[in-house]
C-alpha positions as CSV (number, residue, x, y, z in Angstrom):
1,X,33.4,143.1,85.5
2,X,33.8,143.3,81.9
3,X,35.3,140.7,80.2
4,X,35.8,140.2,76.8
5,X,36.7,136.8,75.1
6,X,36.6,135.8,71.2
7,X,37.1,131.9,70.7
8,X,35.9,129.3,68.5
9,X,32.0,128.6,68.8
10,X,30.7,124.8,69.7
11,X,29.7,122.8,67.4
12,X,26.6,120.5,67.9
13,X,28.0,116.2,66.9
14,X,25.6,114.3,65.1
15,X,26.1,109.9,64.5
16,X,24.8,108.6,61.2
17,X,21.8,106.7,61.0
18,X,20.8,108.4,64.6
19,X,18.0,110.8,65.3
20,X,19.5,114.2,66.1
21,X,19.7,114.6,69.8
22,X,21.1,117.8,72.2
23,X,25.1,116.9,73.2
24,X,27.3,118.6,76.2
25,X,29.4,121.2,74.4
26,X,32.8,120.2,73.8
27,X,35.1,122.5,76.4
28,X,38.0,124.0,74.9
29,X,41.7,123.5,76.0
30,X,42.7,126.7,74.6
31,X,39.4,128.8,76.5
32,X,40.2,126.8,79.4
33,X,44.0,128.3,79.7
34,X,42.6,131.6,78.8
35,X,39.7,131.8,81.3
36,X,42.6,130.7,84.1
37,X,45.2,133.2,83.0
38,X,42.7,135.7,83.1
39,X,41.5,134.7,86.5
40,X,45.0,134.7,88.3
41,X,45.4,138.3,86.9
42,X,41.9,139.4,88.1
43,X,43.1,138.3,91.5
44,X,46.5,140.0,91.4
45,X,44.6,142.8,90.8
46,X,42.2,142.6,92.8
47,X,44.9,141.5,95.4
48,X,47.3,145.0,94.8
49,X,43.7,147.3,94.6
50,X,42.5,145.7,97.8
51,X,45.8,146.6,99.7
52,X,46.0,149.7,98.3
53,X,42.7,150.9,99.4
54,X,42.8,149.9,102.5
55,X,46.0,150.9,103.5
56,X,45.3,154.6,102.3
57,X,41.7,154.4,103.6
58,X,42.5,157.2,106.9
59,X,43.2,159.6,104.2
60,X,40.7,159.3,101.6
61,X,37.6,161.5,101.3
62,X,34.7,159.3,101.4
63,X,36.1,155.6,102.7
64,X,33.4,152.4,101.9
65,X,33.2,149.5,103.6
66,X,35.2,146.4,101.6
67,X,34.9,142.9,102.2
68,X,37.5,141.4,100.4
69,X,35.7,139.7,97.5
70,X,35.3,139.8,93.9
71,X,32.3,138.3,92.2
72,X,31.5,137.1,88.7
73,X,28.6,135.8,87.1
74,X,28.6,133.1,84.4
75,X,26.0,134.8,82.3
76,X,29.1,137.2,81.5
77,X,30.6,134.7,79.3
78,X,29.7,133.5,76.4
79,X,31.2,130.2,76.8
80,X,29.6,129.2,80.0
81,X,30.5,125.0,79.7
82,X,33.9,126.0,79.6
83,X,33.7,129.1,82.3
84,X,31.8,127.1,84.5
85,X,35.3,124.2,84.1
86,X,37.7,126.7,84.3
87,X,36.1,128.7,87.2
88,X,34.6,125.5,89.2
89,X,30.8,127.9,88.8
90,X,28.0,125.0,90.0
91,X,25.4,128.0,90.0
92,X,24.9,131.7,88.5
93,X,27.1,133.8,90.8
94,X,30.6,132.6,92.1
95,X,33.7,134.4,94.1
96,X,36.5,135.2,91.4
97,X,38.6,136.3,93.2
98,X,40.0,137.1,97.4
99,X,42.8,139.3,98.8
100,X,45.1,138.2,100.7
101,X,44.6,139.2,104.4
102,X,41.2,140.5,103.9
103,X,37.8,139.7,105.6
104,X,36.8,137.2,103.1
105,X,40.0,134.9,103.4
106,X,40.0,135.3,107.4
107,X,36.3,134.0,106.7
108,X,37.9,131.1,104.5
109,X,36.0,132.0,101.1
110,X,37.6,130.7,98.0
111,X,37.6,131.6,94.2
112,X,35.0,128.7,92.7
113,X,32.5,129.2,96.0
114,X,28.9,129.9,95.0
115,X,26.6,132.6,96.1
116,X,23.3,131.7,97.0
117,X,22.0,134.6,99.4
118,X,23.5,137.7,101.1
119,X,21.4,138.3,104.3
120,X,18.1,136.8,103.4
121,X,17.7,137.6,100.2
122,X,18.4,134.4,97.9
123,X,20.4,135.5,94.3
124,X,17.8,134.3,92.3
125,X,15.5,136.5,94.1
126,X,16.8,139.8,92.9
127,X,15.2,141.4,90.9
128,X,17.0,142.9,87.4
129,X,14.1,145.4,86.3
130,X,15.5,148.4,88.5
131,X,16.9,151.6,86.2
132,X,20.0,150.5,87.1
133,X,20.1,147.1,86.1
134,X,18.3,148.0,83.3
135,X,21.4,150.1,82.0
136,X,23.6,147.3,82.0
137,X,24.0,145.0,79.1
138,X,21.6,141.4,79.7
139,X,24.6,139.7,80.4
140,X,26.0,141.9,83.4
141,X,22.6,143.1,85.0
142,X,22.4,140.2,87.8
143,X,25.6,140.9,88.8
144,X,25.5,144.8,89.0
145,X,22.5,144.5,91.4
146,X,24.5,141.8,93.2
147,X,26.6,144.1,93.8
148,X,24.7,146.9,94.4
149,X,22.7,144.9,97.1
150,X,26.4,143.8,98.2
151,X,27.2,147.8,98.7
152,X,24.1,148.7,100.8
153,X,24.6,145.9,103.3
154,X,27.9,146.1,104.2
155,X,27.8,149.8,104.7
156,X,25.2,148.6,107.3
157,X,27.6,146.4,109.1
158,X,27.9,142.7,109.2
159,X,26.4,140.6,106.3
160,X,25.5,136.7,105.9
161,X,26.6,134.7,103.4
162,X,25.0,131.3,102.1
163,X,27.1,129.3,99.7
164,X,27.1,126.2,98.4
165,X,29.3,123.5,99.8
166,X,28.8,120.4,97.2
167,X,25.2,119.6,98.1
168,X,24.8,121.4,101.1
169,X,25.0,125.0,102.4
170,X,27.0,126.7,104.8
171,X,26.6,130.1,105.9
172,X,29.6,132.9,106.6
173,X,29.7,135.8,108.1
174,X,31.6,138.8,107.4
175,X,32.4,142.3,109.1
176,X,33.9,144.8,106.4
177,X,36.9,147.0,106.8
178,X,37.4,150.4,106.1
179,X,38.9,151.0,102.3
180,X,39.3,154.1,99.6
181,X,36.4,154.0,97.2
182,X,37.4,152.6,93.5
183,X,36.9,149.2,91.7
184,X,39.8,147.3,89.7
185,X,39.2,144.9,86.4
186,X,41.2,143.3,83.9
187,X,40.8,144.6,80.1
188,X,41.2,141.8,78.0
189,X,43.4,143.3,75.2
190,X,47.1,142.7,73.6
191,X,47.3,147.0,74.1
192,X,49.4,147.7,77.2
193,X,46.6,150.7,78.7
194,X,45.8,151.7,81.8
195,X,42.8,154.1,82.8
196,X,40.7,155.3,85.7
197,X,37.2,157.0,85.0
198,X,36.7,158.2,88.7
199,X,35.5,154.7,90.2
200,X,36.7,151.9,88.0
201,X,40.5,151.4,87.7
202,X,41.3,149.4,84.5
203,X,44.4,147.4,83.4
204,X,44.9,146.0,80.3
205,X,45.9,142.0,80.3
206,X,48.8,142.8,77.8
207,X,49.6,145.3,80.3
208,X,49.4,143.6,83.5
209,X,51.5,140.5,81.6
210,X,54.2,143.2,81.2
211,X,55.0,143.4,84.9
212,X,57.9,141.8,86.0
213,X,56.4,141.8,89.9
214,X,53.3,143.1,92.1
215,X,55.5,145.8,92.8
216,X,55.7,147.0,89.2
217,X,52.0,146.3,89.2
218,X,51.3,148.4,92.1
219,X,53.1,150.8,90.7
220,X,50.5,151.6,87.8
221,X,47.6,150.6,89.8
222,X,48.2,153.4,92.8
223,X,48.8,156.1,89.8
224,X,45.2,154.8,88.2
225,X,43.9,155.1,91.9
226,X,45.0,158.3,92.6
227,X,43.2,159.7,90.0
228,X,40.2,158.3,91.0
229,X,40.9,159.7,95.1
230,X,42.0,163.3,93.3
231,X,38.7,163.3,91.8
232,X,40.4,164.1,88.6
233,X,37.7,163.1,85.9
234,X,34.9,165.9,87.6
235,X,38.0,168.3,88.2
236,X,38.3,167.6,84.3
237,X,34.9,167.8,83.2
238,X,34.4,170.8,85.4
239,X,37.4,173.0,83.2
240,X,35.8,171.3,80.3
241,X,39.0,170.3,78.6
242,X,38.5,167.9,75.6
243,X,40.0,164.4,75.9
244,X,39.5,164.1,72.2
245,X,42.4,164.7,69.5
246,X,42.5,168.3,70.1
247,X,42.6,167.4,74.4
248,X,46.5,166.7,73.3
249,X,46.9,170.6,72.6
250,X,46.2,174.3,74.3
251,X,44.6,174.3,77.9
252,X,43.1,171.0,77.7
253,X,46.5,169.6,77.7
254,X,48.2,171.3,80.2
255,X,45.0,170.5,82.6
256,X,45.3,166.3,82.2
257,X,49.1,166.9,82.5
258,X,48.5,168.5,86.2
259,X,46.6,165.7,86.9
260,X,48.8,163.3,85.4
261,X,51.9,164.8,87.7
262,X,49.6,164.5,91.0
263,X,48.5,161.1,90.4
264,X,52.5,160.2,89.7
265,X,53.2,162.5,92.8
266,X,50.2,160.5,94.8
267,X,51.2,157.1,94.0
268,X,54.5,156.5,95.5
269,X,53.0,157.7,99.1
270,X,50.0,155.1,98.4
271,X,52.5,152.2,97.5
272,X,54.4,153.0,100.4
273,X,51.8,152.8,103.0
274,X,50.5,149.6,101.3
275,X,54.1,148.5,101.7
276,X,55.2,147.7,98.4
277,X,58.6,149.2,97.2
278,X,58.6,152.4,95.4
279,X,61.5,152.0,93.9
280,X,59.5,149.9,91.5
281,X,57.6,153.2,90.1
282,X,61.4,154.2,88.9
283,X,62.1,150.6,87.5
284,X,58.8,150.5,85.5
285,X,58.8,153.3,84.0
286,X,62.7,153.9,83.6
287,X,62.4,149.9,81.4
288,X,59.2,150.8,80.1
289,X,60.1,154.3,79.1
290,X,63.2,152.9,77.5
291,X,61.4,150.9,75.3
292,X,58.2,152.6,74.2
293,X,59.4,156.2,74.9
294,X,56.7,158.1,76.2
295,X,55.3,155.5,78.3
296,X,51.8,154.2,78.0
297,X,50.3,157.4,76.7
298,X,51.8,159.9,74.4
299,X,51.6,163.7,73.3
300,X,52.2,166.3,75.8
301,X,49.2,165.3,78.5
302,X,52.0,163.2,80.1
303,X,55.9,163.7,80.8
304,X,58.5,161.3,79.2
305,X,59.9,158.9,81.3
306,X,63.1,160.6,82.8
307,X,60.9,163.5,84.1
308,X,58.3,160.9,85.4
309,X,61.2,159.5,87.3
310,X,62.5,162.4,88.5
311,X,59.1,163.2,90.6
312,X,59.0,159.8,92.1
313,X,62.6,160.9,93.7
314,X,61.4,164.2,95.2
315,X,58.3,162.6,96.6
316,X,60.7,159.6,97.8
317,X,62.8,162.2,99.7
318,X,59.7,164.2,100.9
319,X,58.6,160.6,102.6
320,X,62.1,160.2,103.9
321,X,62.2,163.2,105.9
322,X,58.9,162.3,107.3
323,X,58.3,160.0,110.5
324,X,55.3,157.9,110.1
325,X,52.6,157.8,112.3
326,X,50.9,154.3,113.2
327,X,53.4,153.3,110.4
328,X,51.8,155.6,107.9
329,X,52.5,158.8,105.8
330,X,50.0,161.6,105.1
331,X,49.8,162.4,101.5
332,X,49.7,166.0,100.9
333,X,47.6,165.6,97.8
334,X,45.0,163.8,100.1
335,X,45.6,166.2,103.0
336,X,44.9,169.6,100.3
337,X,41.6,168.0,99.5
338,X,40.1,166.4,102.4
């Protein structure tokens, strides 16, 4: 996952009189707070995305096995003394983050547990010469074919994991669960953005900050999602509409504004069936809208506020009319395309 951090480079101490001689970097009390805050939101995140995906999974397209984890690789931080402190990262690849009630924490995996195989292939095995690696900048490639190894096996069924355990090794296993297809990561910026590019939901940190609850949170994050499940960026690329300056104008407008109304349409039925309150949707956006005006975007791809609330009701009364079934609602959005 990409994460961007600025702080104050080490400095190298040298005693007078004394030969020059290489010192442990000095670890930072302010990059220390910062790496943790950013950690506790990459697992909210990851926590709400996890729920929501597999909650929705029986109505989504193409559902992908998920295990529950999210990994991070000290090599992504260019502060590694004080990532590998605020992290607890002994080696190169490390669990950031579990959701609650998933595979991994019914396995008893932790944020700070080390990687050291998956199946029989040891992490500082795989190779990082592949196309795909190769597209990725130096500091992210072990982890994308991590994770790309990660993707193959559990779509296989079971997988092995070795991890460290202080000086010794243990090994756990895991059996995936069914779970809609998208990836969730924290933006580290003051902006308050959100975005979805067909499989990587983003939130902002100044963003996620803003939430007064994981309901409010939710709340963004199954709009983001449902773009990605409504396969609105190839719908988009398909009509050609420009996301440039001039995408705020003429057809191109009206066409991100459709799938703006779907995806705030969509997400009240995924937030329900992940059992976080929809009423949140209308408190976000109703305080938000309030005090931005527009909401998070601007110009006309996106309704103001009032009318954004306005189609969280209908779809609120559409689900109330409805009796679930195995405690779940159909989405009709889903149901139209699958």
């Amino acid at each position: 996952m990409k994460q961007i951090l600025t702080f104050l480079a080490m400095l190298s101490l040298t005693s007078p009189g004394h030969a020059q001689r290489p010192v442990e970097p000095a670890v930072d009390d302010a990059q220390l707070a910062a790496f943790r805050n950013l950690q506790i939101l990459d697992q909210r995140l990851f926590g709400i995305g996890y729920r929501l995906a597999v909650a929705n999974a029986p109505f989504c397209r193409t559902p992908t096995a998920r295990a529950g984890f999210l990994l991070h690789d000290i090599d992504q931080y260019a502060d590694q003394q004080s990532a590998r402190t605020a992290f607890d990262i002994d080696h190169s690849i490390a669990f950031n983050a579990i959701a609650p009630n998933s595979p991994a924490e019914r396995a008893g995996l932790r944020a700070g547990d080390d990687l050291l195989a998956l199946n029989e292939t040891q992490i500082a095995a795989i190779r990082l010469d592949d196309p795909a690696s190769a597209k990725q900048q130096p500091g992210y490639r072990r982890i994308a074919a991590v994770n790309k190894l990660l993707a193959k096996n559990l779509q296989a069924g079971e997988i092995s994991l070795t991890l460290a355990d202080g000086e010794a090794q243990k090994i756990v296993a895991i059996v995936a669960e069914p779970g809609c297809a998208s990836n969730f990561q924290i933006a580290v910026t003051d902006d308050r953005a959100a975005s979805a590019n067909g499989e990587m939901v983003t939130i902002s940190s100044g963003l996620a900050e803003y939430f007064l609850d994981d309901d409010e949170f939710a709340a963004v994050v199954a709009h983001e999602l449902a773009h990605n499940l409504l396969n609105h960026r190839d719908r988009l690329n398909a009509q050609k509409v420009n996301r440039g300056f001039f995408g705020q104008f003429g057809k191109s407008a009206g066409r991100i504004r459709d799938t703006e109304i779907e995806a705030d349409r969509l997400s009240v039925w995924l937030m329900v069936n992940a059992g976080y309150d929809p009423q949140a949707a209308i408190r976000f956006w109703t305080r938000y809208g309030k005090e931005h005006g527009k909401g998070i975007f601007s110009a006309s791809t996106h309704y103001r506020w009032k009318k954004r609330v306005k189609l969280f009701r209908e779809e609120l009364a559409k689900i109330a009319a409805l009796d679930p079934v195995d405690g779940k609602y159909t989405p009709p959005l889903l149901a139209r395309i699958n």
